[in-house]
ZAVORO-705662 format. One record per residue (C-alpha): residue number from 1; residue in one letter; x, y, z. Coordinates in nm, 2 decimals, decimal comma, padded with zeros to 4 digits. Layout:
REM ZAVORO-705662
  pos  code      px      py      pz
  NUM     a       X       Y       Z
...
REM end
This chain:
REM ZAVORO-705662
  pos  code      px      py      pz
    1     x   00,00   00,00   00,00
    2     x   00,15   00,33  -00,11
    3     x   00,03   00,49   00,23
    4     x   00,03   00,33   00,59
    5     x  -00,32   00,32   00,69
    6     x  -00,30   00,43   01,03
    7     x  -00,16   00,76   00,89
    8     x  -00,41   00,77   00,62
    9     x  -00,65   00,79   00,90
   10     x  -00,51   01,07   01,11
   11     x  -00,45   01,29   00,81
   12     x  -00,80   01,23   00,73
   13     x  -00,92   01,32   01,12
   14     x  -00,72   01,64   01,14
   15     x  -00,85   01,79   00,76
   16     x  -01,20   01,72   00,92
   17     x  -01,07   01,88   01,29
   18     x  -01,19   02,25   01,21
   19     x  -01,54   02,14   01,14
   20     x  -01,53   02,04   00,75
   21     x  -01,81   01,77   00,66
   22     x  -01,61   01,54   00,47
   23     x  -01,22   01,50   00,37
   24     x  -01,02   01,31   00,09
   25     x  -00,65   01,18   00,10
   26     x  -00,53   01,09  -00,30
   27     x  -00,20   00,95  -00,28
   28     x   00,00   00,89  -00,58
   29     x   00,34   00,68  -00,71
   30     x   00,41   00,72  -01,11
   31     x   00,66   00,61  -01,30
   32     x   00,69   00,83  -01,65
   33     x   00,96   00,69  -01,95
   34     x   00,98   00,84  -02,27
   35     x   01,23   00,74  -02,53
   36     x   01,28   00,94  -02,87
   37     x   01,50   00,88  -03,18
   38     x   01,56   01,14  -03,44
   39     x   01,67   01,04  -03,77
   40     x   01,72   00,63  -03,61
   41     x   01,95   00,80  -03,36
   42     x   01,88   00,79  -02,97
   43     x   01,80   01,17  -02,87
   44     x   01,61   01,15  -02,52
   45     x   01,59   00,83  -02,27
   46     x   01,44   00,96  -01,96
   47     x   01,23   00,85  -01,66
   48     x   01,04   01,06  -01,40
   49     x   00,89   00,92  -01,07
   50     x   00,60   01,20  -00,96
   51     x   00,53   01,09  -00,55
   52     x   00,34   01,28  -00,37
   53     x  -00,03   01,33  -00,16
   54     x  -00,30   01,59  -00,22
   55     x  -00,57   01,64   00,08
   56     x  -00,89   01,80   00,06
   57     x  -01,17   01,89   00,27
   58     x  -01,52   02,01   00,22
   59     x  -01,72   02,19   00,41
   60     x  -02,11   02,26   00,23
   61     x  -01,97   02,39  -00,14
   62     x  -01,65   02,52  -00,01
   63     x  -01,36   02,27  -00,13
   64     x  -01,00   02,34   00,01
   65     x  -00,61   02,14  -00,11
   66     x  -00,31   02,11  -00,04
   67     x  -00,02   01,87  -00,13
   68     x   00,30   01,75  -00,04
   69     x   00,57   01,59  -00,22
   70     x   00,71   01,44   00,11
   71     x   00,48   01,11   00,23
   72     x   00,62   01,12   00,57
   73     x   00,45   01,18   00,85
   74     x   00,52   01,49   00,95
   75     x   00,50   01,65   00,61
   76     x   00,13   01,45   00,58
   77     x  -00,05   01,62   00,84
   78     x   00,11   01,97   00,81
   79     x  -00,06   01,95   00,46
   80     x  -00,37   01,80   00,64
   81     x  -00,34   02,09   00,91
   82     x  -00,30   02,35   00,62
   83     x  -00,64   02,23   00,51
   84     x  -00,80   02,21   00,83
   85     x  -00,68   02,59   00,93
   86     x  -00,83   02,74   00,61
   87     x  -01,17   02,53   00,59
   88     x  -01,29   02,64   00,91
   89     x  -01,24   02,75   01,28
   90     x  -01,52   02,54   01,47
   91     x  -01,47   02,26   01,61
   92     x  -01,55   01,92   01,41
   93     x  -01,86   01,79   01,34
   94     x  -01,85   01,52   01,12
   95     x  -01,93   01,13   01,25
   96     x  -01,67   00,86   01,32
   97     x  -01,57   00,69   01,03
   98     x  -01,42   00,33   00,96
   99     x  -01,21   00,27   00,65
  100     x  -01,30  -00,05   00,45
  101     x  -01,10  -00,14   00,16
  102     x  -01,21  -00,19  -00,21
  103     x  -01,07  -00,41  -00,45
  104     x  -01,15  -00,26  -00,81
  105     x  -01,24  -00,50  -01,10
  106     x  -00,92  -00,45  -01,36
  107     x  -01,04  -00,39  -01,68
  108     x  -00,74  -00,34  -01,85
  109     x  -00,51  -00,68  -01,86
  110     x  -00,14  -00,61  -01,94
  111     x   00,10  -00,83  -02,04
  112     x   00,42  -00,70  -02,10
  113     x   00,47  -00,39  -01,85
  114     x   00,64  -00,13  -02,01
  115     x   00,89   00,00  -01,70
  116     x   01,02  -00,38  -01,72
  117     x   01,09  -00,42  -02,09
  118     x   01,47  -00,32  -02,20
  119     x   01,53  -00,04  -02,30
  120     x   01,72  -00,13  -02,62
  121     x   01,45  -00,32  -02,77
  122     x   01,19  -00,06  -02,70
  123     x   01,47   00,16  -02,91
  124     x   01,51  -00,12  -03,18
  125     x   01,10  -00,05  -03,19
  126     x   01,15   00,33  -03,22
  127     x   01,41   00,28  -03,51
  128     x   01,18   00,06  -03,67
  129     x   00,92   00,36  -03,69
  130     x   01,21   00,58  -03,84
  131     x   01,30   00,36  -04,09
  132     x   00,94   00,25  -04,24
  133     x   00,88   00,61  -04,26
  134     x   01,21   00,72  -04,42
  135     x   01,21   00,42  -04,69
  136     x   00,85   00,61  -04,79
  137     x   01,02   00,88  -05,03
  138     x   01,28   01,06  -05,10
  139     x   01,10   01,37  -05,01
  140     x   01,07   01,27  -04,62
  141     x   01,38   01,51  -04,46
  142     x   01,34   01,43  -04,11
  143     x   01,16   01,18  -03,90
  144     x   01,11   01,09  -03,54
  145     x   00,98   00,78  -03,32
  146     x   00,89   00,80  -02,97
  147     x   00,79   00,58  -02,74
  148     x   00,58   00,65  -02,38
  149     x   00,45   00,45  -02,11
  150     x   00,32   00,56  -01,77
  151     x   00,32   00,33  -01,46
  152     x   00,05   00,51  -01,21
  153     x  -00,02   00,39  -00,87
  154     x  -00,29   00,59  -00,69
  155     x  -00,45   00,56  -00,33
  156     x  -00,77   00,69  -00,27
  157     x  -00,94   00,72   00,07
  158     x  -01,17   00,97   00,25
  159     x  -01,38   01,03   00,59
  160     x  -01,67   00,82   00,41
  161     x  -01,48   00,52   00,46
  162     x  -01,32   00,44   00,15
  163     x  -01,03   00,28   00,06
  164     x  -00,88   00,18  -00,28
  165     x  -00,62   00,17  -00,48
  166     x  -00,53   00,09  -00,89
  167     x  -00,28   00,07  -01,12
  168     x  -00,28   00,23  -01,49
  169     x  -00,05   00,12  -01,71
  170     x  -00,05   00,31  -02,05
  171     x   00,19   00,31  -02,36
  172     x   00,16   00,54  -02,64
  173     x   00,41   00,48  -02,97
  174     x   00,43   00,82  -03,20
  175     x   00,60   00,93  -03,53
  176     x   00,64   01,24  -03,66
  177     x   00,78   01,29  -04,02
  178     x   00,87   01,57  -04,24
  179     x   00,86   01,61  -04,63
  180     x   01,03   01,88  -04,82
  181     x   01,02   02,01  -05,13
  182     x   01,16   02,35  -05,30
  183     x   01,27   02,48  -04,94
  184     x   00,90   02,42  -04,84
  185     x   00,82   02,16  -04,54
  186     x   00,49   01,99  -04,44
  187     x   00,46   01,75  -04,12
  188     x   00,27   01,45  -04,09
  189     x   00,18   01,29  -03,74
  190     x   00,06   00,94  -03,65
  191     x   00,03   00,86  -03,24
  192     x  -00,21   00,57  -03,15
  193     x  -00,17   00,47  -02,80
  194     x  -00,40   00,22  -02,48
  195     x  -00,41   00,10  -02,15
  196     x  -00,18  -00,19  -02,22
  197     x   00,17  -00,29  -02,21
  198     x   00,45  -00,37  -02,49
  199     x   00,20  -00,63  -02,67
  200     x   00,02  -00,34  -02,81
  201     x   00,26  -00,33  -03,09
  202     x   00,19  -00,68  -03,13
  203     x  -00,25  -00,62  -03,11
  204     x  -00,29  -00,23  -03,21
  205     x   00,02  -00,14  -03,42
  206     x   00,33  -00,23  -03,56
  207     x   00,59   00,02  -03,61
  208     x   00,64   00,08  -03,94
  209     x   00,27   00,11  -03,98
  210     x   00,24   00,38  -03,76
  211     x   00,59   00,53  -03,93
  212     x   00,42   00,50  -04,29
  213     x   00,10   00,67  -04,18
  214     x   00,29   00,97  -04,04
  215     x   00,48   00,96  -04,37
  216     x   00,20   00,97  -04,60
  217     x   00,07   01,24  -04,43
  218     x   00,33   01,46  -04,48
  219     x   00,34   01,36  -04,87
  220     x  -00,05   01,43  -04,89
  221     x   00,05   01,76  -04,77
  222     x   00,36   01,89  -04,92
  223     x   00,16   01,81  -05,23
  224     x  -00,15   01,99  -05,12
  225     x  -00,31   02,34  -05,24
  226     x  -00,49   02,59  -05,05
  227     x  -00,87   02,64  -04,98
  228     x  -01,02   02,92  -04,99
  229     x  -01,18   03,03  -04,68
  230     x  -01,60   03,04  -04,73
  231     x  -01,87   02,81  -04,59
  232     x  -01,89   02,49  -04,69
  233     x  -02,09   02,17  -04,61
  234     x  -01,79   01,94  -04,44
  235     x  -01,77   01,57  -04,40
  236     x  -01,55   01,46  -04,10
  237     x  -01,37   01,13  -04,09
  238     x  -01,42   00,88  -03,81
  239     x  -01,11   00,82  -03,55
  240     x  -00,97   01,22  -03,43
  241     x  -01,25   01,37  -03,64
  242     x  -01,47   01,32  -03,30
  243     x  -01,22   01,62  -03,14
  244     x  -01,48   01,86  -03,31
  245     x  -01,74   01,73  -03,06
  246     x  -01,45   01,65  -02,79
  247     x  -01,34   02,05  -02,81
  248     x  -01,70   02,18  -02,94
  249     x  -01,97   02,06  -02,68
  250     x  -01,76   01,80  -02,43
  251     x  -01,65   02,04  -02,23
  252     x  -01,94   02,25  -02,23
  253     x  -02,08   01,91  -02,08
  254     x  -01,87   01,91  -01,77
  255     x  -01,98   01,96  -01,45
  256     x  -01,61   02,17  -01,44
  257     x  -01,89   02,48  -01,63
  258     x  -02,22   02,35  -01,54
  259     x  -02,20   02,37  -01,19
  260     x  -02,12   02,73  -01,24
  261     x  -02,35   02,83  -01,47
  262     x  -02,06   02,88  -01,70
  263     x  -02,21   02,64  -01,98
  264     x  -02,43   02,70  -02,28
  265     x  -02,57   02,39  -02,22
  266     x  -02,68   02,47  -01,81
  267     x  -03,03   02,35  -01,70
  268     x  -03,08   02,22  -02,03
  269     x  -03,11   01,86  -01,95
  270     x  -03,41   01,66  -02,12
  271     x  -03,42   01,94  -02,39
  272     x  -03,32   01,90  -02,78
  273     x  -03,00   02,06  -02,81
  274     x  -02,88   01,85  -03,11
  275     x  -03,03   01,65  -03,44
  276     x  -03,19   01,35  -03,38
  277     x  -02,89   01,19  -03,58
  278     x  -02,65   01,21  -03,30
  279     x  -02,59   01,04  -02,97
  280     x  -02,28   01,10  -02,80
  281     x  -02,15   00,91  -02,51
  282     x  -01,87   00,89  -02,29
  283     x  -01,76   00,53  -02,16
  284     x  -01,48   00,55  -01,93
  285     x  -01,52   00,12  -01,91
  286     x  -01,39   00,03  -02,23
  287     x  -01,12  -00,26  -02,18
  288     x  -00,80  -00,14  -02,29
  289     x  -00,93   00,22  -02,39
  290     x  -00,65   00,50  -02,36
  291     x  -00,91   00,74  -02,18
  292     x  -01,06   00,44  -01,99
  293     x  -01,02   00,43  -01,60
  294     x  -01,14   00,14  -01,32
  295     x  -01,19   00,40  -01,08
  296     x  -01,16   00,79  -01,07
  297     x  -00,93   01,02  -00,90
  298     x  -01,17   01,02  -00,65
  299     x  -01,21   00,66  -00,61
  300     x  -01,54   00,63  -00,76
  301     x  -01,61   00,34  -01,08
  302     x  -01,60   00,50  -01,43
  303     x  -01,94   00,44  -01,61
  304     x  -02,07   00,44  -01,98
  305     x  -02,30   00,77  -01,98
  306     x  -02,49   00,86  -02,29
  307     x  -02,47   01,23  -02,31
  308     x  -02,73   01,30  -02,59
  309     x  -02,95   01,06  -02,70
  310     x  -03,09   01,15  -03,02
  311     x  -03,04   01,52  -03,01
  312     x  -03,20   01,52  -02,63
  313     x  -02,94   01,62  -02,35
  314     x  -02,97   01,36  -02,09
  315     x  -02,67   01,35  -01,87
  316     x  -02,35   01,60  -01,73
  317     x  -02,05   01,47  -01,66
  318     x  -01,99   01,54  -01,27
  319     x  -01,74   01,48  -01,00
  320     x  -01,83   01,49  -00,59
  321     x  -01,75   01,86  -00,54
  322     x  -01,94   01,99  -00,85
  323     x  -02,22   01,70  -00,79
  324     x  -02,28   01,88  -00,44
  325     x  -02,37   02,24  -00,67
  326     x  -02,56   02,07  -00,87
  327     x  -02,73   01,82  -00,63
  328     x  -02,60   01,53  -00,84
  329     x  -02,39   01,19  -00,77
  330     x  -02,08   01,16  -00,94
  331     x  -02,07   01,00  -01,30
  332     x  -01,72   00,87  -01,22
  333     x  -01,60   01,17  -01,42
  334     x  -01,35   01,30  -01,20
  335     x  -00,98   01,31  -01,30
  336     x  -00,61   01,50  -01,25
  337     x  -00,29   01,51  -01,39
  338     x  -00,16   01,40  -01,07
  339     x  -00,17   01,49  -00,69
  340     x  -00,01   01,83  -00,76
  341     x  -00,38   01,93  -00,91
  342     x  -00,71   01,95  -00,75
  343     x  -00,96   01,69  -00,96
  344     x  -01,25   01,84  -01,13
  345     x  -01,50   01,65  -01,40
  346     x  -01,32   01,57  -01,74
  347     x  -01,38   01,35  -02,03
  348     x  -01,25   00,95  -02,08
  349     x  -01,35   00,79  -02,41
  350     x  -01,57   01,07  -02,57
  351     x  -01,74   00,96  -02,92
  352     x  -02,05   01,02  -03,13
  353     x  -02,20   00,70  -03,19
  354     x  -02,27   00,53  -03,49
  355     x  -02,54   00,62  -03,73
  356     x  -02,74   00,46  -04,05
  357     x  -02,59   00,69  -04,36
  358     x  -02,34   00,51  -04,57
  359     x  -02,00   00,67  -04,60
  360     x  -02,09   00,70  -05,03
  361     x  -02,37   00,86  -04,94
  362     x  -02,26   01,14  -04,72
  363     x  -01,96   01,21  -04,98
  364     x  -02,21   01,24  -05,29
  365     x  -02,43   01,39  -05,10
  366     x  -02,20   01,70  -05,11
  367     x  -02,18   01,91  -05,43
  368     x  -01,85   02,16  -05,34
  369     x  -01,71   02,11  -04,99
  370     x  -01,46   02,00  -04,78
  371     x  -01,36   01,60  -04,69
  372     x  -01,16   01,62  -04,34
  373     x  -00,96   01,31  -04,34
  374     x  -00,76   01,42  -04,04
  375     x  -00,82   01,68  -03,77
  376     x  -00,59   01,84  -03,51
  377     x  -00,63   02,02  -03,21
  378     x  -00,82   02,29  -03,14
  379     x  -00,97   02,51  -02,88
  380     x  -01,31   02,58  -02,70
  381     x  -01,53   02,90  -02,52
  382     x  -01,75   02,69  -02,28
  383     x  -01,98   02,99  -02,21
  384     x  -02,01   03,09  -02,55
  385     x  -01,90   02,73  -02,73
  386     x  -01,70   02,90  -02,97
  387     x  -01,48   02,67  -03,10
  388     x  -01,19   02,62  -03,42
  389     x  -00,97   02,32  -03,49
  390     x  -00,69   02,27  -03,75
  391     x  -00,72   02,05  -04,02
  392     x  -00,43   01,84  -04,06
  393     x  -00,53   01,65  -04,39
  394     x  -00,82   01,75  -04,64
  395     x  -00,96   01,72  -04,95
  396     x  -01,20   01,95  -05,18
  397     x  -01,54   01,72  -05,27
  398     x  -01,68   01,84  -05,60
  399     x  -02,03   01,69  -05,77
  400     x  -02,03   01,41  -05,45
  401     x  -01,66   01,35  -05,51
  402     x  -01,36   01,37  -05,34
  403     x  -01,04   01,54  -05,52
  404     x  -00,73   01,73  -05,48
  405     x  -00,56   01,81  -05,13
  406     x  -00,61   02,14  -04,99
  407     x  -00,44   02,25  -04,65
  408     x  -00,45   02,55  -04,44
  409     x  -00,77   02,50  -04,32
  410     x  -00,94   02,52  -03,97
  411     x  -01,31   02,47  -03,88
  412     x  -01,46   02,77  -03,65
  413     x  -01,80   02,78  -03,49
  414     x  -02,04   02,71  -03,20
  415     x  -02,13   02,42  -02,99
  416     x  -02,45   02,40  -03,01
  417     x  -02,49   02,53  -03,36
  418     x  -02,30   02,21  -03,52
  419     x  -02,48   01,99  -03,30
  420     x  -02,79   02,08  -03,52
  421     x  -02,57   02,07  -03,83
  422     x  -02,49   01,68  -03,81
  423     x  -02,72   01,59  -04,03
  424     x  -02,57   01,25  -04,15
  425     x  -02,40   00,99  -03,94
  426     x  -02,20   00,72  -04,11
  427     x  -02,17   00,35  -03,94
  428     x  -01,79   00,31  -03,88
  429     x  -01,70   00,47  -03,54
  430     x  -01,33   00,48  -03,44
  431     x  -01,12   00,65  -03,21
  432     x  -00,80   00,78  -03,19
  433     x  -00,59   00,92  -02,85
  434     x  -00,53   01,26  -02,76
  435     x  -00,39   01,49  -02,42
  436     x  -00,64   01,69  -02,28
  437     x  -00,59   02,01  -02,09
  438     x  -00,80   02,17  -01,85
  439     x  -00,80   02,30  -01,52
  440     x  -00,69   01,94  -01,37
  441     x  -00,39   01,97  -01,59
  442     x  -00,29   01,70  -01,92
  443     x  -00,46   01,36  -01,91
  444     x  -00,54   01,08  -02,16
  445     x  -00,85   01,10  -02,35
  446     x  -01,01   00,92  -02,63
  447     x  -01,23   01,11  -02,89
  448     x  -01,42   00,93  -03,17
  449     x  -01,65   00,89  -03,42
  450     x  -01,80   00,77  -03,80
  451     x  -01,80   00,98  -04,07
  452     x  -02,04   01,25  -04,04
  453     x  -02,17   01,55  -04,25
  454     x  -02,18   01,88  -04,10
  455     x  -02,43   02,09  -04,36
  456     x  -02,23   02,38  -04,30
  457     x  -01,96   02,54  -04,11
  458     x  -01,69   02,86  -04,12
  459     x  -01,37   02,71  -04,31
  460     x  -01,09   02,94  -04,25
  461     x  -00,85   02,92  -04,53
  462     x  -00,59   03,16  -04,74
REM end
């Protein structure tokens, strides 16, 4: 156990000493490698332990942290006494508590850990990347493979009587190439990544597939014109394309803005907000998902929640804190970057689901638009939903077909406009792995979805 449970239990009776109504002690033991080759030669080998415990307490809907990186004793319950001091001055009045330990069902098997696996076969890996996407074309200049896996260990307990730990495991394997031509450079990108160990390159992706994609990417581009900027109807591809509803409504979604009334979609629950075509959902209990989770950072089981169901908002996603504004459990929707940040609601494995319109006929049902094969990031208003996303790969459609590569564009609008705008929904959903920031820091998030049409949206361009 990461923390002796007699202490856990005395930092947990002094946070509550002052008079707060509950308290939480997170406790955390991660191991971070990341190895990189440039051009097939070794640039970065590195691994970082994070160790540390966060504390909080509650008292009605005020919520105060603090952390320490020290898991002694004496550096325990100052933080705990740091709570306390700020929290309240009354004496306590919460009950006795008893701590009973959880076991968590694992949903995510690993076979190979990564931390274990040598280190110069997870660079043999790397060069392999490199060299698929090298032997592509001449015109690739520069390439680079990287491999990262996280070891996390976490400890959750609080003045309810929980106790619980897990382990998340997660390896992502990314290339990143370059194509020049004429002094003029394009990039392509290829990063799939899960909750599993070293056999993912044996069960999700070799490495010179993933080098190849990143390659071809780059070659699409470097031979790519420019759009024009205008208003187009747009078809999104499945996998990444689902960070338009990721960046676009998720957040607004989160209890993070609901509670505060910060959220264009606030007390909105039971209403149409979308068209009937789309359902989105976010299922933190996929096995093996990068975004999925056995428990929260607050101890609590992840859940499959179905967001909107056929254009009708049904459900938030809502940690304890926020739940407590808006009188509402927690969805299991609670996550950090680590104990250094105070966990608020955030997204796992976000996706629209899949609809009944063939891929052919969402293309031809397009007379002049734009065909997003791949999206990047992007960006997100959740009071206003105002949102815009790069488009890393793209195609003009003319007469219901798809035709020459355009780049430079980017996608800008508003939430809950585009949710109306969906108005075909193809049948393959995929997903592909992203970072997501907020204000509990960088974690792992899936975003997904099938092909859909968006009748129209602002395509910035030249």
């Amino acid at each position: 156990m990461l923390m002796n449970e007699t202490l856990i239990r005395e930092a947990l009776d002094v946070a509550l000493s002052s008079g707060a109504d509950f308290a939480e002690v997170f406790v955390e033991d991660t191991l971070n490698n990341t190895l990189q080759i440039v051009d097939e030669k070794v640039d970065t080998v590195s691994s970082v332990m994070i160790s540390g415990v966060g504390i909080r307490a509650y008292l009605g809907l005020r919520s105060v942290s603090a952390t320490s990186s020290d898991l002694g004793r004496n550096a325990v319950l100052a933080a705990a006494r740091n709570v306390a001091s700020i929290i309240g001055e009354g004496r306590r009045t919460a009950p006795e508590f008893r701590l009973s330990e959880r076991v968590n069902t694992n949903i995510h098997p690993i076979q190979v850990v990564p931390s274990s696996y040598p280190v110069g076969e997870k660079v043999d890996l790397a060069r392999r990347m490199c060299i698929a996407a090298r032997a592509s074309s001449s015109v690739i200049s520069q390439v680079s493979g990287t491999i990262q896996d996280v070891d996390r260990h976490i400890l959750v307990a609080n003045s309810e009587g929980l106790l619980t730990t897990d382990r998340q495991i997660r390896l992502r394997a990314a290339c990143s190439a370059v194509a020049t031509r004429g002094g003029e450079s394009q990039t392509g990108f290829c990063g799939p990544g899960r909750r599993m160990g070293m056999e993912f390159f044996d069960l999700v992706s070799s490495p010179e597939d993933i080098g190849r994609e990143a390659a071809r990417q780059a070659l699409v581009n470097i031979e790519a014109g420019y759009i024009d900027s205008g208003v187009y109807p747009v078809a999104i591809e499945n996998g990444f394309g689902g960070v338009i509803f990721h960046e676009s409504c998720g957040h607004s979604l989160e209890a993070t803005s609901v509670a505060y009334g910060t959220s264009e979609f606030c007390g909105k629950k039971g209403q149409v907000i979308a068209n009937e075509k789309v359902t989105a959902i976010d299922d933190g209990t996929i096995p093996n998902a990068w975004g999925s989770l056995n428990i929260d950072d607050e101890g609590t089981p992840t859940q499959r929640k179905v967001l909107i169901e056929k254009g009708v908002l049904k459900r938030y996603m809502v940690d304890r804190f926020n739940g407590r504004r808006m009188n509402e459990p927690s969805s299991g929707s609670a996550r950090r970057q680590s104990y250094a940040y105070t966990p608020t609601s955030r997204m796992t494995n976000t996706f629209i689901a899949a609809g009944d319109d063939s891929d052919a006929d969402i293309i031809a049902s397009i007379d002049r638009g734009l065909y997003c094969a791949k999206m990047g990031g992007g960006s997100v208003n959740p009071v206003t939903g105002e949102f815009n996303f790069a488009v890393t790969e793209a195609y003009m459609v003319e007469n219901g077909r798809i035709g020459k590569a355009v780049r430079g564009a980017s996608l800008i609008g508003r939430g809950s406009e585009i949710l109306f705008d969906i108005d075909m929904v193809g049948p393959d959903m995929q997903t592909e792995q992203g970072m997501c920031g907020s204000s509990s820091g960088s974690i792992p998030t899936d975003v997904g979805q099938p092909l859909i049409r968006v009748r129209k949206i602002t395509v910035g361009g030249r």
